[in-house]
C-alpha positions as CSV (number, residue, x, y, z in Angstrom):
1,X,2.1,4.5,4.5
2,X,1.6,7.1,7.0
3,X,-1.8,7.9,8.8
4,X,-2.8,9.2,11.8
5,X,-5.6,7.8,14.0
6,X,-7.4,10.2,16.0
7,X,-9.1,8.1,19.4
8,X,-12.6,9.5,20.1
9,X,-13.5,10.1,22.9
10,X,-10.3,11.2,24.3
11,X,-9.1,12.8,21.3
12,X,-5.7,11.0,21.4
13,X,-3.7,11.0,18.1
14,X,-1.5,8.2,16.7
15,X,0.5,8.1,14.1
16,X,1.5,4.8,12.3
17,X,3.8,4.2,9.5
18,X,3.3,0.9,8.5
19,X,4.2,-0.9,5.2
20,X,2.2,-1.0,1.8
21,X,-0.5,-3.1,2.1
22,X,-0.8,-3.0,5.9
23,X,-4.4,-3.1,7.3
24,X,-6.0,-1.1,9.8
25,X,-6.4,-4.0,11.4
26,X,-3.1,-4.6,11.2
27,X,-2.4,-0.5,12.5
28,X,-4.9,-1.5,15.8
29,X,-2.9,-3.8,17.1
30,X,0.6,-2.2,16.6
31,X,-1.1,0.3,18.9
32,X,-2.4,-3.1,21.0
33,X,-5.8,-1.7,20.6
34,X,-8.4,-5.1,20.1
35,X,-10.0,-4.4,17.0
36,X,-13.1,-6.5,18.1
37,X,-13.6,-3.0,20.1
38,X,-13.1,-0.4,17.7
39,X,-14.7,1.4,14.4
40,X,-13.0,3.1,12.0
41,X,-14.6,6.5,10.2
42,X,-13.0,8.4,7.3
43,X,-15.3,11.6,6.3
44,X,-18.1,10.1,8.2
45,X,-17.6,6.3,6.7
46,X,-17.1,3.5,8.1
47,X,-14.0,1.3,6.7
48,X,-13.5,-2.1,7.2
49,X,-10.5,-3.4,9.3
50,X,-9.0,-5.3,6.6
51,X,-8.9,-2.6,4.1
52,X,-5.3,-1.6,3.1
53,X,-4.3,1.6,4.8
54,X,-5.0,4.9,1.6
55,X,-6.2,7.4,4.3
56,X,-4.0,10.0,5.8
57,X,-6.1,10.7,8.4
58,X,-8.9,8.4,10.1
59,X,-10.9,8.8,13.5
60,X,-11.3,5.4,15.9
61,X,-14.0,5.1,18.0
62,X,-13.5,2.9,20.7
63,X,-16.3,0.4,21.9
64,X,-16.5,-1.7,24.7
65,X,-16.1,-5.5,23.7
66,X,-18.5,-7.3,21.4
67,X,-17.7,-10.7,23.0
């Protein structure tokens, strides 16, 4: 599965090709983002980080830590 993560705010773009049923969660920390400290939006909705990956193209926003 490929998708590409677009960072927000500094409008970095990832791409990822993962294996099917990888997670976003799963994506975040391939990328070694924490993904206590991010949100994922597709068409202005937020997805859980466990989803499986169907989206070609989501934005992250990154947060500062919840812990």
């Amino acid at each position: 599965m490929l998708c590409r993560f677009t960072l927000i705010p500094d409008d970095t773009m990832l791409v990822y090709l993962g294996g099917p049923g990888d997670t976003y969660e799963t994506a975040l920390l391939s990328f070694g983002i924490n993904p206590d400290t991010a949100l994922i939006f597709y068409e202005k909705k937020s997805l859980p980080q466990d989803k499986k990956i169907e989206e070609e193209e989501v934005s992250i926003f990154l947060t500062a830590s919840r812990g």
